[in-house]
ZALO-285267 format. One record per residue (C-alpha): residue in one letter; x, y, z. Coordinates in steps of 0.02 Angstrom, whole numbers, plus 50000, padded with zeros to 5 digits. Example, Ala and Ser with C-alpha at 12.3 -4.5 7.8 and 13.67 -1.06 7.14 Angstrom:
BEGIN
+------+-------+-------+-------+
| resn |     X |     Y |     Z |
+------+-------+-------+-------+
|    a | 50615 | 49775 | 50390 |
|    s | 50684 | 49947 | 50357 |
+------+-------+-------+-------+
This chain:
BEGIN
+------+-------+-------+-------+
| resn |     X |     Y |     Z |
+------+-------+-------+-------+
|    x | 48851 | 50307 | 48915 |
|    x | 48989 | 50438 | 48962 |
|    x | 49157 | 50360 | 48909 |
|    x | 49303 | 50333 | 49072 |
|    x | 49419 | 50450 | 49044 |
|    x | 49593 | 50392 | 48975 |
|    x | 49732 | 50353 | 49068 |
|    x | 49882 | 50453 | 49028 |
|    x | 50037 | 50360 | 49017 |
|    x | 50208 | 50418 | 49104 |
|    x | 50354 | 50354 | 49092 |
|    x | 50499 | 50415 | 49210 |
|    x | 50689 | 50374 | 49237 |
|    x | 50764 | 50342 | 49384 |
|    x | 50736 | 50479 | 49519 |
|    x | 50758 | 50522 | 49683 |
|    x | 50663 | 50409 | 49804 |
|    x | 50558 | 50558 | 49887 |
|    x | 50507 | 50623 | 49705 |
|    x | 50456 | 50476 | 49643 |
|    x | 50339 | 50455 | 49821 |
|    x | 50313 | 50664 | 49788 |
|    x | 50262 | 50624 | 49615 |
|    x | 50144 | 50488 | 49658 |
|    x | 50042 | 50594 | 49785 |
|    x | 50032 | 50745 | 49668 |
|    x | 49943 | 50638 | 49538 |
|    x | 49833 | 50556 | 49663 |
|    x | 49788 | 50735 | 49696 |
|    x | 49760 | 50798 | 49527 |
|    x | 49662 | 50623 | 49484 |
|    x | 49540 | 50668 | 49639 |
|    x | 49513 | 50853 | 49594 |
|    x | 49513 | 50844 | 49396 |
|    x | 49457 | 50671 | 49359 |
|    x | 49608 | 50609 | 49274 |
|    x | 49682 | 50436 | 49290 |
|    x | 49883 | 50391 | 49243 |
|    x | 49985 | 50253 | 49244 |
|    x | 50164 | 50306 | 49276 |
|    x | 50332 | 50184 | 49260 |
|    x | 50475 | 50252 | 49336 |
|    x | 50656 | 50183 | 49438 |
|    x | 50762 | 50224 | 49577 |
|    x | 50905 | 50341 | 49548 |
|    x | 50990 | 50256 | 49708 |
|    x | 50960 | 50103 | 49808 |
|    x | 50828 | 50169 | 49944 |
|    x | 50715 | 50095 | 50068 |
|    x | 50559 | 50154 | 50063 |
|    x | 50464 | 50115 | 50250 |
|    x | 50268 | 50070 | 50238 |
|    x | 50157 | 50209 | 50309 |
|    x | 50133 | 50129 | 50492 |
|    x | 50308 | 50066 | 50510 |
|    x | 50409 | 50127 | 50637 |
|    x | 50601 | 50203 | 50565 |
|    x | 50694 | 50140 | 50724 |
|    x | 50632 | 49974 | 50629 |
|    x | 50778 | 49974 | 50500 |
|    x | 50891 | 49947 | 50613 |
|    x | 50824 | 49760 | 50598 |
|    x | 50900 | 49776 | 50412 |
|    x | 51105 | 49805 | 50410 |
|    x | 51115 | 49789 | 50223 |
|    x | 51019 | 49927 | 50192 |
|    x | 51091 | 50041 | 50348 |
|    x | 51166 | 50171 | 50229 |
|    x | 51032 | 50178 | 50101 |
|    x | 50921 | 50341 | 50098 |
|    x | 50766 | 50291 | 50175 |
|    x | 50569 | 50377 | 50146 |
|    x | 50420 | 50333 | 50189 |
|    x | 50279 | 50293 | 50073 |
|    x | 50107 | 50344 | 50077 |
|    x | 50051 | 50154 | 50061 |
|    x | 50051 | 50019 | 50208 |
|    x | 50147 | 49853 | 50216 |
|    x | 50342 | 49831 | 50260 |
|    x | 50495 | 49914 | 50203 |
|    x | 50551 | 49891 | 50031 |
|    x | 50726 | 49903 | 49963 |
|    x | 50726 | 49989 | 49787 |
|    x | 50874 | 49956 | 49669 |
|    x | 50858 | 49836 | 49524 |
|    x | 50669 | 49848 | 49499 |
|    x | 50525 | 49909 | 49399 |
|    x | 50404 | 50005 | 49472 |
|    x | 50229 | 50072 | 49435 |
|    x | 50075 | 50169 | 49504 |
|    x | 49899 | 50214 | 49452 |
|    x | 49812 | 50327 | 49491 |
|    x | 49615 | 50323 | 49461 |
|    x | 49456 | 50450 | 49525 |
|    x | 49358 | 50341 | 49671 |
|    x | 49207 | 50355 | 49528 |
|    x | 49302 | 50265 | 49390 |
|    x | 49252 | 50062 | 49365 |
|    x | 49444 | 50024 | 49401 |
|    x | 49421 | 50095 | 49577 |
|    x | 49274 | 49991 | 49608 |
|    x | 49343 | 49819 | 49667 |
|    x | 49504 | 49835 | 49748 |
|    x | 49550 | 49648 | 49750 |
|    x | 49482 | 49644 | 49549 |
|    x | 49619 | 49784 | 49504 |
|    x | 49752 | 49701 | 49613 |
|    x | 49721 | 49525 | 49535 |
|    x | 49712 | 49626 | 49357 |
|    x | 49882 | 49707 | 49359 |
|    x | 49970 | 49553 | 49434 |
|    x | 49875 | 49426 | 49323 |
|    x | 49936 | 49549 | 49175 |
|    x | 50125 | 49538 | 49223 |
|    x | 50122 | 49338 | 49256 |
|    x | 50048 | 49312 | 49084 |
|    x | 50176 | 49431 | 49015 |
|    x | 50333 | 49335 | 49067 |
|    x | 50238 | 49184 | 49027 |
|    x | 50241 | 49231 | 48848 |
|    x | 50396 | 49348 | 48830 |
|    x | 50520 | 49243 | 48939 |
|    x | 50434 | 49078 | 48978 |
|    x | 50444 | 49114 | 49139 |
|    x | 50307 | 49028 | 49285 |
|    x | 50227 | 49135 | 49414 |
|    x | 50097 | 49135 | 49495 |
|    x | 49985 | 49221 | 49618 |
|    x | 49984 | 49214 | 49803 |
|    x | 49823 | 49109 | 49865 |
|    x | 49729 | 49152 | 49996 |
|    x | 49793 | 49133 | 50166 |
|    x | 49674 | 49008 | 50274 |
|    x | 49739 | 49088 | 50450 |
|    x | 49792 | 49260 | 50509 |
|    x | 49985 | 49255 | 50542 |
|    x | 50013 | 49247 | 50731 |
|    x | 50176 | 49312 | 50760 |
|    x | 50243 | 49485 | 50688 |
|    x | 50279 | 49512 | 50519 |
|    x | 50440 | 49510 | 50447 |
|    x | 50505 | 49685 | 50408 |
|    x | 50545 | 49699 | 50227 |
|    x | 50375 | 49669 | 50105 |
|    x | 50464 | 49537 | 50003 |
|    x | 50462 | 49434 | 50136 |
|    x | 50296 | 49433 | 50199 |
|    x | 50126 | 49341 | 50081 |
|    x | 49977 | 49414 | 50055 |
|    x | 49831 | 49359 | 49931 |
|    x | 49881 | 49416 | 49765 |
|    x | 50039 | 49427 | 49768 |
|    x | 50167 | 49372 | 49624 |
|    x | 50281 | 49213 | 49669 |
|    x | 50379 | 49114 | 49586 |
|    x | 50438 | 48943 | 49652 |
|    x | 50352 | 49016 | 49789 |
|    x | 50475 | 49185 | 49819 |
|    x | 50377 | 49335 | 49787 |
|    x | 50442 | 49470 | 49654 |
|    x | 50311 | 49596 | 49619 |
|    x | 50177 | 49643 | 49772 |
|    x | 50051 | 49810 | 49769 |
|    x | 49981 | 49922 | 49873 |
|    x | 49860 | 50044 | 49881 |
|    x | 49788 | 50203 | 49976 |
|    x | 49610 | 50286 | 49936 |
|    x | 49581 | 50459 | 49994 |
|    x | 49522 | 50626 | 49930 |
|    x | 49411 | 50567 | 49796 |
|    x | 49516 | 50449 | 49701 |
|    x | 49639 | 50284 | 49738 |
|    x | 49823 | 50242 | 49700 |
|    x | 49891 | 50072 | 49666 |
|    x | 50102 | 50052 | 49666 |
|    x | 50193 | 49907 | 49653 |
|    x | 50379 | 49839 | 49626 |
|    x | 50429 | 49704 | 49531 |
|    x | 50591 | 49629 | 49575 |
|    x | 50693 | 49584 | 49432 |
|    x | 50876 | 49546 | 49519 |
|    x | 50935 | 49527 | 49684 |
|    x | 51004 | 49715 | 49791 |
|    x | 51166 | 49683 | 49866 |
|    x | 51070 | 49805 | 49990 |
|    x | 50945 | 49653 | 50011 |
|    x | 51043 | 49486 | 49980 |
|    x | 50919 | 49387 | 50047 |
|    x | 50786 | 49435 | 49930 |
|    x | 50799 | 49356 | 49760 |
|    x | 50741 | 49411 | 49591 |
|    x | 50662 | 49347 | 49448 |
|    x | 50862 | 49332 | 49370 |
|    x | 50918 | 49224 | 49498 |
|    x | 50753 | 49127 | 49530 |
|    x | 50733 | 49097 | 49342 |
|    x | 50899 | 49118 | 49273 |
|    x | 50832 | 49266 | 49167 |
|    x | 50914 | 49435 | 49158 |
|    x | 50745 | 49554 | 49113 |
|    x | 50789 | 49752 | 49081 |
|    x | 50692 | 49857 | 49134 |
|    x | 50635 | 49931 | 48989 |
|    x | 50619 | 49760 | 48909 |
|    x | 50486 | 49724 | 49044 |
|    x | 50383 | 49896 | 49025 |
|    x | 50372 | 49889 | 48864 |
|    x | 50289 | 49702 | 48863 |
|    x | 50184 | 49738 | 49003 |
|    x | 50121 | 49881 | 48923 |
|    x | 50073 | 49796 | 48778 |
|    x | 49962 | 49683 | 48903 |
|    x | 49906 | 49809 | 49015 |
|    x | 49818 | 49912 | 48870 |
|    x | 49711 | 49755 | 48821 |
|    x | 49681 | 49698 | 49028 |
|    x | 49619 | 49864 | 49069 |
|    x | 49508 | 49900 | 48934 |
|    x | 49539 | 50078 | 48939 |
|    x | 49592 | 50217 | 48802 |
|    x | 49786 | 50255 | 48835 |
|    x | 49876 | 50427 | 48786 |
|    x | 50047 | 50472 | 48810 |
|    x | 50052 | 50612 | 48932 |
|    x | 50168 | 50746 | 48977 |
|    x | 50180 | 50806 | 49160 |
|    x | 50064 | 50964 | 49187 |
|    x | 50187 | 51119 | 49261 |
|    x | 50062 | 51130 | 49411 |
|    x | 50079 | 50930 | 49448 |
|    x | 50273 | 50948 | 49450 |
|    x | 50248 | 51104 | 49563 |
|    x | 50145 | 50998 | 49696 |
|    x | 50272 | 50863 | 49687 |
|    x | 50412 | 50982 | 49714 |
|    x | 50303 | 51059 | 49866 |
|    x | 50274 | 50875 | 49937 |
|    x | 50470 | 50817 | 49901 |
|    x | 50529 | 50980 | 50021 |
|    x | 50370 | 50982 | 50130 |
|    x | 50350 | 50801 | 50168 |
|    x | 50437 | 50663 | 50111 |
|    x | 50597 | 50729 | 50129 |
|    x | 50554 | 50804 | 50286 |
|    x | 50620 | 50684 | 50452 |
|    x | 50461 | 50742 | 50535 |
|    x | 50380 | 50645 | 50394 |
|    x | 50491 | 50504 | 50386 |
|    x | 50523 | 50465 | 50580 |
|    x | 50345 | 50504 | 50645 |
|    x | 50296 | 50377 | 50777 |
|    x | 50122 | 50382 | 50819 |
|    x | 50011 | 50511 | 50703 |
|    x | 50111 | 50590 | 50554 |
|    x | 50121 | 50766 | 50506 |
|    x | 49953 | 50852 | 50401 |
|    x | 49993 | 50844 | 50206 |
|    x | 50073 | 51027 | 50163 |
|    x | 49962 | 51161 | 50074 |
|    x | 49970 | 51215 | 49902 |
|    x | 50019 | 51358 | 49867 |
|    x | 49897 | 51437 | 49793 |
|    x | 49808 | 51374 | 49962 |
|    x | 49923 | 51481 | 50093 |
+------+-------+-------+-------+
């Protein structure tokens, strides 16, 4: 049997919110072309709303909190999501790898991993989002922390961490936010601190997730450093695309990924 390859751990601090979406494309890139997986950590050097790929931008106008916050669009569906006192994570696996296999099995994975991880570390209840018996009939509500959806972390029924994910060119990524406070940029949105009564760092959090996620996942973890050609692509994508207004304001079909380049 031919063992998975590992997934190489990253761990980021806060950055700009269109290198950390940069960042995350690269890898899905490099994961699809040289069979690599990662799991990367990383924050928000300044509170940003990051629009789900189909969302309009004249939509944030339904948001006044947030109306001076930089804004970028993501490369992953579902509504708007203010990013400030958070953790946040992707993975990154090939489309060949077992953890790419069942989409709902690697959403219901990760989550399950993070409930039992405040369970134990801060006695903390969540629990996941059950599946919806009827498809919503009226429009959804524009920030993601508002809406439900199967598999989704709640507790006392207010969700703080929800995922997405996007499969394309040979391989899958999976992000997600937990919500550990409440943004003055999204008062209405509470946070595990003011739902529990908790104050979790983020650090505090990684590192006891982490600890989880290596057993969950059954897969062989190595700290990684970020290959010069990754951080390249990532710089071409920041410029090229995400912090592009073509990119971030299209309305009906957005503009074609930008070539390497070694590619031009």
């Amino acid at each position: 049997m031919i063992a998975s390859p590992p997934l190489n751990l990253l761990i980021d601090g806060p950055c700009d919110g269109t290198w950390n979406m940069a960042l995350d494309e690269a890898l899905l890139e490099e994961a699809a072309e040289h069979q690599r997986c990662f799991w990367r950590f990383y924050q928000w050097q300044h509170p940003t709303l990051s629009l789900g790929y189909f969302q309009l931008a004249e939509q944030r106008t339904e948001h006044t909190p947030s109306a001076r916050c930089p804004m970028v669009r993501r490369l992953t569906g579902g509504g708007a999501i203010l990013h400030d006192v958070e953790l946040t994570y992707s993975l990154v696996v090939p489309a060949s790898h077992s953890l790419a296999q069942q989409r709902e099995h690697l959403y219901h994975t990760v989550h399950q991993s993070l409930i039992d991880t405040l369970a134990a570390e801060w006695h903390t209840t969540a629990d996941l989002c059950p599946a919806k018996a009827t498809s919503p009939t009226q429009a959804e509500p524009f920030l993601c922390f508002q809406r439900r959806a199967p598999g989704d972390v709640l507790i006392d029924g207010a969700k703080i961490a929800g995922s997405a994910q996007r499969r394309r060119q040979g391989a899958i990524l999976q992000h997600g936010s937990v919500l550990l406070e409440t943004s003055p940029r999204a008062p209405e949105l509470p946070g595990i601190g003011e739902l529990t009564g908790r104050k979790i760092h983020p650090d505090a959090l990684r590192d006891a997730w982490l600890a989880l996620l290596r057993q969950r996942l059954a897969e062989r973890w190595e700290p990684a450093q970020m290959a010069d050609s990754t951080r390249l692509r990532a710089g071409e994508l920041t410029f090229g695309k995400y912090a592009a207004e073509s990119w971030t304001r299209w309305r009906n079909r957005p503009p074609k990924t930008p070539a390497r380049a070694s590619d031009r």
